[in-house]
VEXPA-355327 format. One record per residue (C-alpha): residue in one letter; residue number from 1; x, y, z. Coordinates in Angstrom, 2 decimals. Layout:
N
 residuo num       u       v       w
       A NUM       X       Y       Z
...
//
This chain:
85
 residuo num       u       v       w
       X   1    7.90   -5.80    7.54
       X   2    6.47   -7.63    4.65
       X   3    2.77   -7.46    6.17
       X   4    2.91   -4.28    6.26
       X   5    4.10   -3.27    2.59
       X   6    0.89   -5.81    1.83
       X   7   -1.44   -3.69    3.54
       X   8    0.36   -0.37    1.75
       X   9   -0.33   -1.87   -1.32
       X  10   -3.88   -2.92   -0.64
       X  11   -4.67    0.06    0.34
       X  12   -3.42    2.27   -2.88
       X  13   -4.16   -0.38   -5.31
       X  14   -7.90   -1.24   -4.07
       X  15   -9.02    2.31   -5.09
       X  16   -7.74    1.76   -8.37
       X  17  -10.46   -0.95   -9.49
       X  18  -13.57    0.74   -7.38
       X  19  -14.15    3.32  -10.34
       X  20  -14.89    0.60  -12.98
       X  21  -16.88   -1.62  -11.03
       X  22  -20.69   -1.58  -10.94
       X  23  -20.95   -1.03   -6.99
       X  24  -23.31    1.07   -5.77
       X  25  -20.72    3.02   -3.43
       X  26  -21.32    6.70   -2.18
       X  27  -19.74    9.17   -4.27
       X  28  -17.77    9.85   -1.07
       X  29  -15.86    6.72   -1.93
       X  30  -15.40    7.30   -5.39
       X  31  -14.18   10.76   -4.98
       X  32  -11.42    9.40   -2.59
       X  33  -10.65    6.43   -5.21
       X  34  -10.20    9.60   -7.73
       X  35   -7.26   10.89   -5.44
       X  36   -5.48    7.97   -4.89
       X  37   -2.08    8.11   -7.07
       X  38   -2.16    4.77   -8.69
       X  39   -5.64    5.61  -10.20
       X  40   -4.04    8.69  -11.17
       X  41   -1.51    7.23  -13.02
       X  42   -4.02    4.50  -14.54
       X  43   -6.34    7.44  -15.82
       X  44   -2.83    8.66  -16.78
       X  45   -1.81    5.69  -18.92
       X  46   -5.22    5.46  -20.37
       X  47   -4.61    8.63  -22.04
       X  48   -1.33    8.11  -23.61
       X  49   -2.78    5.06  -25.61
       X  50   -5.80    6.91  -26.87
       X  51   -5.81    9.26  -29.41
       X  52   -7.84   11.79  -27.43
       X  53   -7.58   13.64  -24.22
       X  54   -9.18   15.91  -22.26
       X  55   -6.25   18.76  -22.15
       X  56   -7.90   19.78  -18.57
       X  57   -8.28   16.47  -16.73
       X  58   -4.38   15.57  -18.12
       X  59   -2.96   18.42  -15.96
       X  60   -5.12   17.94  -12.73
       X  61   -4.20   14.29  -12.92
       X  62   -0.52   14.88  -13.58
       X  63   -1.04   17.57  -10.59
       X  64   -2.01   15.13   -8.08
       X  65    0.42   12.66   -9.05
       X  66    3.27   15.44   -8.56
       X  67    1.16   16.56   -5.10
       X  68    1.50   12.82   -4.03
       X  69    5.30   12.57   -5.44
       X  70    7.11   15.15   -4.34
       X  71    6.45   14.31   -0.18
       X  72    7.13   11.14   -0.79
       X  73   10.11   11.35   -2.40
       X  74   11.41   13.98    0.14
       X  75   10.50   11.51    2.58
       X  76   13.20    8.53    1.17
       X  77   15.78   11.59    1.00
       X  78   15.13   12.28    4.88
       X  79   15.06    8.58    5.42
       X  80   18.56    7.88    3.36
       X  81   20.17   10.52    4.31
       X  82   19.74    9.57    8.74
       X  83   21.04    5.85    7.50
       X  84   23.90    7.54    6.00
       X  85   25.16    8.56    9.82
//
């Protein structure tokens, strides 16, 4: 079980970093990396410690990290309520 949770995490914290590096990836890549949650909640972060934010990009960000939320929490309810039987 534990090799999998690694590649889990791999996958949603790699897209996190691809942003700020200086790669030269298509903007297919980057666009994806933009919808992953953790970068999300990074971009999130960033903007409670400065003293300026874009009102627009707050609430699409908090948006996508409510679209990627709300299944998966429905998904542990599902799974904890079958080990309940």
């Amino acid at each position: 079980m534990s090799g999998w949770v690694a590649v889990i995490v791999l996958v949603l914290v790699i897209p996190t970093y691809l942003p700020s590096l200086a790669l030269n990836l298509p903007e297919v890549v980057l666009t994806a990396a933009n919808w992953s949650p953790l970068t999300v909640l990074a971009a999130l972060f960033q903007y409670s410690l400065s003293g300026s934010a874009i009102t627009s990009e707050f609430w699409s960000k908090l948006g996508v990290v409510l679209a990627w939320s709300l299944p998966l929490y429905l998904i542990v309810v599902w799974k904890v309520s079958r080990s309940d039987r």
